[in-house]
Each structure stands twice: as structure tokens, then as C-alpha cells.
N, C-alpha and C positions, 0 to 999 in steps of 0.2 A: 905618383909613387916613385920615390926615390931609391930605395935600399929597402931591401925583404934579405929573410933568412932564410937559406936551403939545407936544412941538417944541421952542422955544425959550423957552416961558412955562411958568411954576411958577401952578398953581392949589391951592390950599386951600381947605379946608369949615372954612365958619361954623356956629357953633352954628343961626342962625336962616337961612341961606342955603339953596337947592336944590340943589344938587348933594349926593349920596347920598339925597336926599328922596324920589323918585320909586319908591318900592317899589308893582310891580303885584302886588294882594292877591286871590284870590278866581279864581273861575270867569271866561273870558274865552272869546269865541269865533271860532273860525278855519274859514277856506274851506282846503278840501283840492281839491289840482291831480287831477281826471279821471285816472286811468288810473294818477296814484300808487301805490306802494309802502303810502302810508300811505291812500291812499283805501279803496286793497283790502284792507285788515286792517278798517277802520272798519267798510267797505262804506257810504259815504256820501261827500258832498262839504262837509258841515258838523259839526262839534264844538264841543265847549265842556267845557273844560278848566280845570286849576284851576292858578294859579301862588300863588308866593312868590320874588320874586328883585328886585333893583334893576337887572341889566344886563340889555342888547340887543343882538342882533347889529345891528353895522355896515350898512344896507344900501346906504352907499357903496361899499360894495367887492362888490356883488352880481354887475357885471358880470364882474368878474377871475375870485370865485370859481364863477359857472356857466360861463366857458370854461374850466373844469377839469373839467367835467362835473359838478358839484354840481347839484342842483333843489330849488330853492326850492316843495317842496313845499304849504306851507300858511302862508296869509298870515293875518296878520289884516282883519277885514271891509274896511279902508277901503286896505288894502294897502301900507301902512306899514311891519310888524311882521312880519317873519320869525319862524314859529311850529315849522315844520320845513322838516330838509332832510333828502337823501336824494342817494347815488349809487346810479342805479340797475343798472349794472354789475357791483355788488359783493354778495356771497352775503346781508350784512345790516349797512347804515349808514344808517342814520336815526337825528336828532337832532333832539330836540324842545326846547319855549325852557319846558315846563310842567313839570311833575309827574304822570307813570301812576301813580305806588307808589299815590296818594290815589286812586284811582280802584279799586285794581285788591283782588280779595279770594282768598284761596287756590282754589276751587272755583269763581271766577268773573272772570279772569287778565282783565286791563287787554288791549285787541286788540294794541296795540303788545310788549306780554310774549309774550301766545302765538305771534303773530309770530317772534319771536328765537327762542323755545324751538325751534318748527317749523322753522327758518335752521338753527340749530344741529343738529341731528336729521339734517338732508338733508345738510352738508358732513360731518357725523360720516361718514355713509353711506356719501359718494365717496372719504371718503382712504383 
């Protein structure tokens, strides 16, 4: 992708310009919100995870989307960086900004995989 439109301005990437430049590479670490969804799978309030990707969630729009009950579960350290989110109403929605698969090994499941697995098992259950 060459050129996209932002409102009323047409932006394009130069060969030597930043825009698309900014790929977070590597291991990166996040604080997890107490009493989280995703605290309780960890079972801690710190990680460190490993990305590949060039985008971010917006966190201008963080207000709108936690009065829909979204939580911003897990920030990055300086609390800039939405790392996860989570409705905690819902049997299993949590969204992470990293990569489990890298972490995670058949016989020794990424906490976020066995998570879901155990989500899925329980609503299997009740229908």
C-alpha cells in the first residue's frame, strides 16, 4: 500500500519517509490490569511478549470503546500502547496486539491458548 486517504488529505509513503517504517520487532513488555481475564491466565501483572506488526490500536478512541465495556487490559510499560483488550462479560474475547503462537508449544500451550481451549470446553458444556 502506497497512498491512503485520511479525511480530506491523501498521504503516500516515500521510499526514505516513516510512515510504514515503524515495525515493532521482538520481545516487548506489558503491565496486565489486577483481576484481568488475562492477569488470571498469566497469573501475574507483567509479561513480555513478542511482536511483529507495523499497526496500533488507536488509543484515541479508548474512551468510546471502554463505554462499551471493552478493558483495556494490558498497557504497555509507559501506558501508551494498548497490548490487550478484553470484554469481561463475554464467555472468551480477548485481543492481544502480539504474537502467543511464538510462545506457545504443543505440550506447553501459550496461558492465553489454554485459556480459550478451557472457554470453549465450559460453553461446549452449557449449550
Amino acid at each position: 500500500m502506497t497512498e491512503w486517504a485520511r479525511g480530506n488529505e491523501m498521504l503516500r509513503r516515500r521510499e526514505h519517509g516513516e510512515m510504514g517504517g515503524t515495525m515493532r520487532l521482538g520481545a516487548y513488555p506489558a503491565k496486565l490490569k489486577p483481576g484481568s481475564r488475562a492477569a488470571e491466565l498469566y497469573g501475574t501483572t507483567e509479561v513480555r511478549e513478542r511482536h511483529r506488526h507495523r499497526y496500533e490500536v488507536n488509543v484515541h478512541y479508548r474512551q468510546q470503546l471502554e463505554a462499551t465495556g471493552l478493558v483495556f487490559s494490558g498497557m504497555s510499560p509507559d501506558d501508551v500502547l494498548p497490548e490487550v483488550v478484553e470484554y469481561p462479560d463475554h464467555p472468551w474475547f480477548v485481543g492481544v496486539q502480539y504474537h502467543p503462537e511464538y510462545m506457545s508449544k504443543p505440550f506447553a500451550p501459550h496461558p492465553l491458548f489454554a485459556g480459550f481451549i478451557e472457554a470453549a470446553v465450559k460453553k461446549a458444556r452449557l449449550a
